[in-house]
BAFI-3210 file (N, C-alpha, C; in Angstrom, 3 decimals, decimal comma, padded with zeros to 6 digits):
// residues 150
n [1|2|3|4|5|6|7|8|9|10|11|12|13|14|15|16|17|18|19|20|21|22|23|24|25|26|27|28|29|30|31|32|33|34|35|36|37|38|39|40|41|42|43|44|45|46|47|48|49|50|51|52|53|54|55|56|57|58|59|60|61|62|63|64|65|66|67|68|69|70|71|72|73|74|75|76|77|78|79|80|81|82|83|84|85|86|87|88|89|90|91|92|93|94|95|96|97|98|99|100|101|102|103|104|105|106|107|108|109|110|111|112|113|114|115|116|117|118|119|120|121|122|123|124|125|126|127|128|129|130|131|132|133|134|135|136|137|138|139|140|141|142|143|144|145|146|147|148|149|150]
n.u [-022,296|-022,828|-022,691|-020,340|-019,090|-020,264|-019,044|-015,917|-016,210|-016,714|-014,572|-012,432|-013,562|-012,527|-010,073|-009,348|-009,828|-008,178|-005,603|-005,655|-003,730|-002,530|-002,283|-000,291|-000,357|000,804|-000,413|-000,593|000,410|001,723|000,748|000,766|-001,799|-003,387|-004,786|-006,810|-007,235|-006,564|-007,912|-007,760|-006,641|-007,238|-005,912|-006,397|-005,888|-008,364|-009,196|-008,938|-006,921|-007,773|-006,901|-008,255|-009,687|-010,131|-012,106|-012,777|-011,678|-012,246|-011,929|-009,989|-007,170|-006,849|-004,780|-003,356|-002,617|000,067|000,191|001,988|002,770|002,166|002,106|000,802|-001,929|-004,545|-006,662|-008,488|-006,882|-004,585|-004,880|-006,209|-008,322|-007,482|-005,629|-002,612|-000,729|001,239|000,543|000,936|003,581|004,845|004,522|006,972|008,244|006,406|006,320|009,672|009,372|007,910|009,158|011,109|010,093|009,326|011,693|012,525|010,702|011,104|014,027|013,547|011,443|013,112|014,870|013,240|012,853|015,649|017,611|019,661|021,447|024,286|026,934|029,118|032,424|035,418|037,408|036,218|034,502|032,029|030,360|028,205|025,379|024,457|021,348|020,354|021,337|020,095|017,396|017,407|018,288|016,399|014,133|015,112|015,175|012,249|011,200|011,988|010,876|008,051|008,598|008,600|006,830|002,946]
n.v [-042,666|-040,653|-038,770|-038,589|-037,381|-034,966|-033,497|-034,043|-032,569|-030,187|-029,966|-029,771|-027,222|-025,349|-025,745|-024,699|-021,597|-021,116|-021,464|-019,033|-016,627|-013,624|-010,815|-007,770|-003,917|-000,883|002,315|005,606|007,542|006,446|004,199|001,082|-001,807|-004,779|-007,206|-010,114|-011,059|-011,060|-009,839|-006,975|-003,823|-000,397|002,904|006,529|009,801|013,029|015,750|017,372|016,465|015,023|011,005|008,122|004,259|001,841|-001,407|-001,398|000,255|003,957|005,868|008,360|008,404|006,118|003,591|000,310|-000,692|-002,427|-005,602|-007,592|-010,635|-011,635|-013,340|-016,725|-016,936|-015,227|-012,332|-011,791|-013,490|-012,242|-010,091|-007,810|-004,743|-002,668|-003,631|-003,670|-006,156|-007,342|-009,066|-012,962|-012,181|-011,905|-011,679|-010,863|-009,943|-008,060|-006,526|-005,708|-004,654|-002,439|-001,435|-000,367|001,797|003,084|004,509|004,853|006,946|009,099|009,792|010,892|013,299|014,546|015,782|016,931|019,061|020,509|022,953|022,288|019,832|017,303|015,706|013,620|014,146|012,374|013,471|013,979|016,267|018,503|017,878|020,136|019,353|019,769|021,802|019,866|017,535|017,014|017,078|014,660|012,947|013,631|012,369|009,699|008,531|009,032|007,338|004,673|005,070|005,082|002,252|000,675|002,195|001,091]
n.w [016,278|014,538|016,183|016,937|014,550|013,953|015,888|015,408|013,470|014,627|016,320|014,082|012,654|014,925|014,908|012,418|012,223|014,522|013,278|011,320|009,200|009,737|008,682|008,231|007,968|006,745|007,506|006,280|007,850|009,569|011,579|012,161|011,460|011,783|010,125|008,903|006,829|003,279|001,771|-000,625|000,503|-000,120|-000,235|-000,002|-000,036|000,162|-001,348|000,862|002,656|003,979|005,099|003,457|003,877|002,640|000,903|-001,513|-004,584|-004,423|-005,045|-007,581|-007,060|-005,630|-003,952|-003,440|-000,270|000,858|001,713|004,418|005,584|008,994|011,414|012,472|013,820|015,388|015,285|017,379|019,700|019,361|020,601|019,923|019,721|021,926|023,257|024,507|023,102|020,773|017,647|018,594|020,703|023,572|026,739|028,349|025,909|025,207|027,538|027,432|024,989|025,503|027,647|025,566|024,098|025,776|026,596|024,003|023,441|025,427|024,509|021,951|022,616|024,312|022,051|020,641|022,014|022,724|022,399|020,838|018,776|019,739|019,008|020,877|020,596|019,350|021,229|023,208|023,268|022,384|019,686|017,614|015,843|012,188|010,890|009,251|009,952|012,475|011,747|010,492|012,562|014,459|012,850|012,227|014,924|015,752|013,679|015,361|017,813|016,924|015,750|018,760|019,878|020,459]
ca.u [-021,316|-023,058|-022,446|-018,754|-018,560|-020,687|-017,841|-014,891|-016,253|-016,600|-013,056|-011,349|-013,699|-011,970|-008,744|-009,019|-010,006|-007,295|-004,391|-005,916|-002,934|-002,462|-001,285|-000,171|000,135|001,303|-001,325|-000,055|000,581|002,631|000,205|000,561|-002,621|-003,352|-005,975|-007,178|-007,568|-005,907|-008,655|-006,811|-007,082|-006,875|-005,575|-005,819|-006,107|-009,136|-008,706|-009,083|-006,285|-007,953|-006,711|-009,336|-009,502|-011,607|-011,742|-012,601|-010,510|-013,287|-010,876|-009,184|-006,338|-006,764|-003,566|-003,194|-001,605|001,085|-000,125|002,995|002,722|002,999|002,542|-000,007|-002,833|-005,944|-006,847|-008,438|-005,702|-003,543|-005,131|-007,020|-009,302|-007,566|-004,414|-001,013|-000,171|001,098|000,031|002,542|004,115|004,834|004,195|007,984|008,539|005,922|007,392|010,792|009,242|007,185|010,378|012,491|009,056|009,524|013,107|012,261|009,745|011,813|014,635|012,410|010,507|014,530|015,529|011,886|012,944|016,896|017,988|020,578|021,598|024,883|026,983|030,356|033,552|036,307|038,063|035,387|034,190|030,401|030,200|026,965|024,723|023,575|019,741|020,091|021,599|019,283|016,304|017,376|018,615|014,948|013,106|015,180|014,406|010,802|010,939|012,606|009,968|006,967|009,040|008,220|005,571|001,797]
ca.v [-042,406|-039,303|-037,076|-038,256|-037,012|-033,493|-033,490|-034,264|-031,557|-029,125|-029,780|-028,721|-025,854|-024,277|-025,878|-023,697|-020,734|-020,930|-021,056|-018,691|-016,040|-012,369|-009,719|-006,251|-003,002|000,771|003,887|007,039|008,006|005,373|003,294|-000,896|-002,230|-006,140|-007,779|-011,427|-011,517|-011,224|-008,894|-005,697|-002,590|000,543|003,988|007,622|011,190|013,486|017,043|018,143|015,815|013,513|009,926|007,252|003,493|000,951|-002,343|-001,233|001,687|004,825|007,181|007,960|008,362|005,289|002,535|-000,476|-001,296|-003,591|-006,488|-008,387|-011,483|-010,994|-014,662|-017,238|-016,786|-015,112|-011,366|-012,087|-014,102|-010,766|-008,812|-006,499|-004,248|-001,979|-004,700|-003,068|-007,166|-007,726|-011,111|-013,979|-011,787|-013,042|-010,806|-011,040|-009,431|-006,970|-005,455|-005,204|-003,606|-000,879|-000,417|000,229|002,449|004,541|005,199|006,163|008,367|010,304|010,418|011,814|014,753|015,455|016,264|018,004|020,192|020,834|023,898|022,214|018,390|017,587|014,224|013,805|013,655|011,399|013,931|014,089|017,857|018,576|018,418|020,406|018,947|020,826|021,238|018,863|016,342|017,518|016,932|013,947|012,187|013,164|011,357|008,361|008,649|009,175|005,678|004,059|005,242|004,298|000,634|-000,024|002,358|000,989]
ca.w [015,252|013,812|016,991|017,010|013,177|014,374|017,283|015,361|012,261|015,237|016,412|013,178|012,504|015,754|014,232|011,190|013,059|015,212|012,040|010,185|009,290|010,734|008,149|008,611|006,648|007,902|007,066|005,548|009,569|010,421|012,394|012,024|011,491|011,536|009,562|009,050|005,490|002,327|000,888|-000,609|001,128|-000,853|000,374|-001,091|000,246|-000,492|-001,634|002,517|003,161|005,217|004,730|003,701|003,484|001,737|000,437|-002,919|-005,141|-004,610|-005,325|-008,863|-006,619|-004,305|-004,137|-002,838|000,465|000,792|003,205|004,870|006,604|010,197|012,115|012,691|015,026|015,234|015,599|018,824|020,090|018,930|021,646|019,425|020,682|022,917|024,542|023,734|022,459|018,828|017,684|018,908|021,211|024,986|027,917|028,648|024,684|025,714|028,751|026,884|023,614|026,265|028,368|024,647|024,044|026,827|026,187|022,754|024,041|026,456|023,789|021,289|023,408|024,289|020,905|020,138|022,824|022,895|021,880|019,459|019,490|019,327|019,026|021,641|019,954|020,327|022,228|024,613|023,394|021,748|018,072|017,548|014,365|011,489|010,780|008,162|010,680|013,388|011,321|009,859|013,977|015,033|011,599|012,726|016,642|015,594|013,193|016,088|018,523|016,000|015,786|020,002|020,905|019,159]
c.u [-021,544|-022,481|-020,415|-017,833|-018,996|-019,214|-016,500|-014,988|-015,955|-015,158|-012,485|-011,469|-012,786|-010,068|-008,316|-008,996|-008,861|-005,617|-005,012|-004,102|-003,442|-001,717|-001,390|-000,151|000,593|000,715|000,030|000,777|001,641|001,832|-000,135|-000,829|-002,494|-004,488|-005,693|-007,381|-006,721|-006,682|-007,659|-008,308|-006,503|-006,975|-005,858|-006,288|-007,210|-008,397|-008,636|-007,817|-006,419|-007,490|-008,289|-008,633|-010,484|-011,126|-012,073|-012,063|-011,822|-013,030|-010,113|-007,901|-005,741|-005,341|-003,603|-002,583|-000,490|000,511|001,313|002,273|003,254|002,874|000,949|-001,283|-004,297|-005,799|-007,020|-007,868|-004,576|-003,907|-005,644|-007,952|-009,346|-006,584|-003,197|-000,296|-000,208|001,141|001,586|003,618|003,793|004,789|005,787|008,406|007,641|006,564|008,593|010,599|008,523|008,419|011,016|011,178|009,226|010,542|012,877|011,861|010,505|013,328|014,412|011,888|012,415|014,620|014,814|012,686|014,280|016,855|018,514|021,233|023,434|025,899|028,649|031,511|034,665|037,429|037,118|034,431|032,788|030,828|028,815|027,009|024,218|022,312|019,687|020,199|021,062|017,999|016,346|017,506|017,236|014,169|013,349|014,522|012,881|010,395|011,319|011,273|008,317|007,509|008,565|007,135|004,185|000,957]
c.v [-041,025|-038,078|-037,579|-037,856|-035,401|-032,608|-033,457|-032,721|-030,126|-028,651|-028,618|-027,878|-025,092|-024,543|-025,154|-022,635|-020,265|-020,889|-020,418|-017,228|-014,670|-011,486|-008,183|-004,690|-001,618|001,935|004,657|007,691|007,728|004,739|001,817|-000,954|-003,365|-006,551|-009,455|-012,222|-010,958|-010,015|-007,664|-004,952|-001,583|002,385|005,226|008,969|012,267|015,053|018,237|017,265|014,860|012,092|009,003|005,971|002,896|-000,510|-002,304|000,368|002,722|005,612|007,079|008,061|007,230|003,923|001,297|-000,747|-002,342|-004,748|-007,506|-009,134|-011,576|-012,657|-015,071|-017,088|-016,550|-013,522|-011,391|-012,406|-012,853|-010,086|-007,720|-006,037|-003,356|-002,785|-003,590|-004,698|-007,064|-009,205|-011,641|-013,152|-011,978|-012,125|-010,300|-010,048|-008,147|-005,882|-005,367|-003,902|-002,213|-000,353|000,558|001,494|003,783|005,321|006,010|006,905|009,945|010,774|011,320|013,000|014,960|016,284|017,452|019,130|020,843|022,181|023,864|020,825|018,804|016,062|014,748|012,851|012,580|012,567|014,292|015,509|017,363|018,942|018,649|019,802|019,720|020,664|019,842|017,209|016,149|016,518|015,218|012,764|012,552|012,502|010,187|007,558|008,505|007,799|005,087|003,764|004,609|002,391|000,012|000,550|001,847|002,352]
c.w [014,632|014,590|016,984|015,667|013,392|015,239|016,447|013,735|013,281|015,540|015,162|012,859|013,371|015,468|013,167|011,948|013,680|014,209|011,358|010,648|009,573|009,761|008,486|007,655|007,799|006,847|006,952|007,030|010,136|011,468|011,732|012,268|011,138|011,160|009,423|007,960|004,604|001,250|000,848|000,122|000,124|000,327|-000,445|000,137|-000,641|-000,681|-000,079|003,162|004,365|004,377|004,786|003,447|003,466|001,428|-000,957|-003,509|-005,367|-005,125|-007,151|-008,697|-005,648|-005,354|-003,007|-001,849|000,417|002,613|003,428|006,080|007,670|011,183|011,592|013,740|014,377|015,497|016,998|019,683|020,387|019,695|021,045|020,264|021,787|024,062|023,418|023,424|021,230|019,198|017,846|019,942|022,760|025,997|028,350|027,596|024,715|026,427|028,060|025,748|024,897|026,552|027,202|024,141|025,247|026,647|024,889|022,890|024,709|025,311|022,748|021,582|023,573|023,665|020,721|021,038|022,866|022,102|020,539|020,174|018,827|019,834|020,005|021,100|020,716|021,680|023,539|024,260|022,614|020,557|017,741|015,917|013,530|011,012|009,858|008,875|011,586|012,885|010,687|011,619|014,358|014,189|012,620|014,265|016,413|015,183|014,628|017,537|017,944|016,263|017,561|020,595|019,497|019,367]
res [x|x|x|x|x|x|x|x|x|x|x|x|x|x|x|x|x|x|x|x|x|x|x|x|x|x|x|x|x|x|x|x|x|x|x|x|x|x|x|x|x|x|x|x|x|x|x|x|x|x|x|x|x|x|x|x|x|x|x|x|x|x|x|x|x|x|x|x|x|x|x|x|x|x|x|x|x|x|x|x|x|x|x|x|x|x|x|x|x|x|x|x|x|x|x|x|x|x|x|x|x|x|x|x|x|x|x|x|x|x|x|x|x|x|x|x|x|x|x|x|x|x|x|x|x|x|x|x|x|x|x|x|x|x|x|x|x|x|x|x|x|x|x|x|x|x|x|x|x|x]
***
Protein backbone atom coordinates (compact mmCIF):
# COMPACT_ATOMS: atom_id res chain seq x y z
CA UNK A 1 0.00 0.00 0.00
CA UNK A 2 2.84 2.46 0.78
CA UNK A 3 4.66 1.96 -2.67
CA UNK A 4 1.24 2.37 -4.44
CA UNK A 5 0.86 5.85 -2.45
CA UNK A 6 4.95 6.67 -3.41
CA UNK A 7 3.66 5.62 -7.12
CA UNK A 8 0.51 7.36 -7.29
CA UNK A 9 2.39 10.81 -5.44
CA UNK A 10 4.98 10.28 -8.25
CA UNK A 11 2.30 10.20 -10.94
CA UNK A 12 0.86 13.64 -10.20
CA UNK A 13 4.21 15.23 -9.48
CA UNK A 14 4.82 14.62 -13.39
CA UNK A 15 1.05 15.64 -13.66
CA UNK A 16 1.82 19.06 -12.30
CA UNK A 17 4.91 19.42 -14.18
CA UNK A 18 3.40 18.70 -17.22
CA UNK A 19 0.36 21.71 -16.76
CA UNK A 20 2.46 24.04 -15.53
CA UNK A 21 1.73 27.36 -17.81
CA UNK A 22 4.10 28.95 -20.57
CA UNK A 23 4.23 32.83 -20.60
CA UNK A 24 5.74 35.16 -23.00
CA UNK A 25 7.05 38.73 -23.17
CA UNK A 26 8.92 40.74 -26.27
CA UNK A 27 12.58 42.52 -25.37
CA UNK A 28 13.24 46.03 -26.39
CA UNK A 29 14.47 44.14 -29.92
CA UNK A 30 11.55 42.49 -30.67
CA UNK A 31 12.52 39.00 -29.70
CA UNK A 32 9.51 36.60 -27.96
CA UNK A 33 10.84 35.06 -25.12
CA UNK A 34 8.90 32.22 -23.12
CA UNK A 35 9.24 31.63 -19.51
CA UNK A 36 7.67 29.19 -16.95
CA UNK A 37 6.94 31.42 -14.24
CA UNK A 38 5.07 34.30 -13.21
CA UNK A 39 8.16 35.93 -11.51
CA UNK A 40 8.44 39.64 -12.91
CA UNK A 41 11.07 40.42 -15.19
CA UNK A 42 12.37 43.90 -15.24
CA UNK A 43 13.93 45.76 -18.27
CA UNK A 44 16.02 49.07 -18.60
CA UNK A 45 18.84 50.42 -20.79
CA UNK A 46 22.30 51.45 -19.38
CA UNK A 47 23.93 54.71 -20.31
CA UNK A 48 26.01 52.49 -23.36
CA UNK A 49 22.68 51.42 -24.55
CA UNK A 50 22.99 47.97 -24.01
CA UNK A 51 19.68 46.34 -22.97
CA UNK A 52 19.62 44.43 -19.59
CA UNK A 53 17.31 42.05 -17.81
CA UNK A 54 16.76 40.88 -14.30
CA UNK A 55 14.42 39.55 -11.99
CA UNK A 56 14.85 42.29 -9.63
CA UNK A 57 14.58 46.39 -10.57
CA UNK A 58 18.73 47.20 -10.52
CA UNK A 59 18.28 50.02 -12.46
CA UNK A 60 16.59 53.48 -11.39
CA UNK A 61 15.38 53.14 -14.81
CA UNK A 62 14.37 49.41 -14.88
CA UNK A 63 10.35 48.51 -15.81
CA UNK A 64 8.52 45.77 -15.70
CA UNK A 65 7.73 43.50 -18.59
CA UNK A 66 4.41 42.63 -19.51
CA UNK A 67 4.11 38.69 -19.24
CA UNK A 68 1.08 37.32 -21.50
CA UNK A 69 -0.21 34.01 -21.26
CA UNK A 70 0.86 31.98 -24.08
CA UNK A 71 -0.61 28.11 -23.62
CA UNK A 72 -0.24 25.20 -21.42
CA UNK A 73 2.73 23.00 -21.48
CA UNK A 74 6.10 22.96 -20.42
CA UNK A 75 9.23 24.89 -21.65
CA UNK A 76 10.79 21.71 -22.59
CA UNK A 77 7.87 20.40 -24.29
CA UNK A 78 8.10 24.08 -26.17
CA UNK A 79 11.22 23.01 -27.86
CA UNK A 80 13.46 25.44 -26.13
CA UNK A 81 16.88 25.33 -26.52
CA UNK A 82 17.65 25.86 -30.03
CA UNK A 83 14.08 23.99 -31.94
CA UNK A 84 12.42 26.71 -34.12
CA UNK A 85 8.88 25.15 -32.09
CA UNK A 86 6.63 27.66 -30.15
CA UNK A 87 4.95 25.86 -27.35
CA UNK A 88 1.64 23.95 -28.54
CA UNK A 89 2.50 24.34 -31.96
CA UNK A 90 2.20 21.18 -34.46
CA UNK A 91 4.87 20.45 -36.98
CA UNK A 92 2.16 21.02 -39.69
CA UNK A 93 1.71 24.96 -37.97
CA UNK A 94 5.45 25.03 -38.09
CA UNK A 95 6.15 24.44 -41.67
CA UNK A 96 3.34 26.97 -42.56
CA UNK A 97 4.60 29.75 -40.04
CA UNK A 98 8.53 29.08 -41.71
CA UNK A 99 7.07 28.99 -45.27
CA UNK A 100 4.94 32.62 -44.27
CA UNK A 101 8.68 33.39 -42.68
CA UNK A 102 10.41 33.02 -45.72
CA UNK A 103 8.06 35.05 -47.72
CA UNK A 104 8.36 37.74 -45.26
CA UNK A 105 11.93 37.51 -45.51
CA UNK A 106 12.30 37.81 -49.20
CA UNK A 107 9.61 40.61 -49.14
CA UNK A 108 11.43 42.51 -46.65
CA UNK A 109 15.24 42.39 -48.13
CA UNK A 110 13.00 43.55 -51.46
CA UNK A 111 11.88 46.71 -50.09
CA UNK A 112 15.42 47.20 -48.06
CA UNK A 113 16.76 47.16 -51.43
CA UNK A 114 14.32 48.81 -54.13
CA UNK A 115 15.19 51.87 -55.35
CA UNK A 116 11.59 53.24 -54.58
CA UNK A 117 8.44 51.03 -53.67
CA UNK A 118 5.50 51.67 -55.22
CA UNK A 119 1.77 50.34 -54.92
CA UNK A 120 -0.25 49.38 -58.58
CA UNK A 121 -3.12 51.46 -59.31
CA UNK A 122 -6.44 50.61 -60.32
CA UNK A 123 -5.61 51.55 -63.71
CA UNK A 124 -2.92 49.17 -63.78
CA UNK A 125 0.00 52.09 -63.76
CA UNK A 126 2.77 52.46 -60.63
CA UNK A 127 1.83 54.79 -57.93
CA UNK A 128 5.30 55.41 -56.42
CA UNK A 129 5.15 55.89 -52.29
CA UNK A 130 6.40 58.71 -50.39
CA UNK A 131 9.25 58.23 -47.75
CA UNK A 132 6.79 58.55 -45.21
CA UNK A 133 4.78 55.67 -46.82
CA UNK A 134 7.93 53.86 -47.74
CA UNK A 135 9.17 53.91 -44.28
CA UNK A 136 6.11 53.29 -42.72
CA UNK A 137 5.20 49.73 -45.57
CA UNK A 138 8.77 48.47 -44.46
CA UNK A 139 8.04 49.02 -40.27
CA UNK A 140 4.94 46.95 -41.07
CA UNK A 141 6.73 44.23 -43.40
CA UNK A 142 9.40 44.12 -40.71
CA UNK A 143 6.45 43.49 -37.73
CA UNK A 144 4.99 41.00 -40.06
CA UNK A 145 8.31 39.27 -40.60
CA UNK A 146 9.21 39.39 -36.67
CA UNK A 147 5.33 37.80 -36.29
CA UNK A 148 6.64 34.23 -38.41
CA UNK A 149 10.32 34.33 -38.39
CA UNK A 150 11.72 33.40 -34.35
Amino acid sequence: MRQLSIIIALICGFCLTASADVWKWVDANGKTHFVDTMTPIYTWVDEFGKTHYGDTPDHEDAVSVELVWHSRGSLNEAGEGGSDTYPDETDVQRAEREKFCERATEIYESYLNAPQLYRTGENGEREFLSEAEAAATIKDTLARKKEYCR
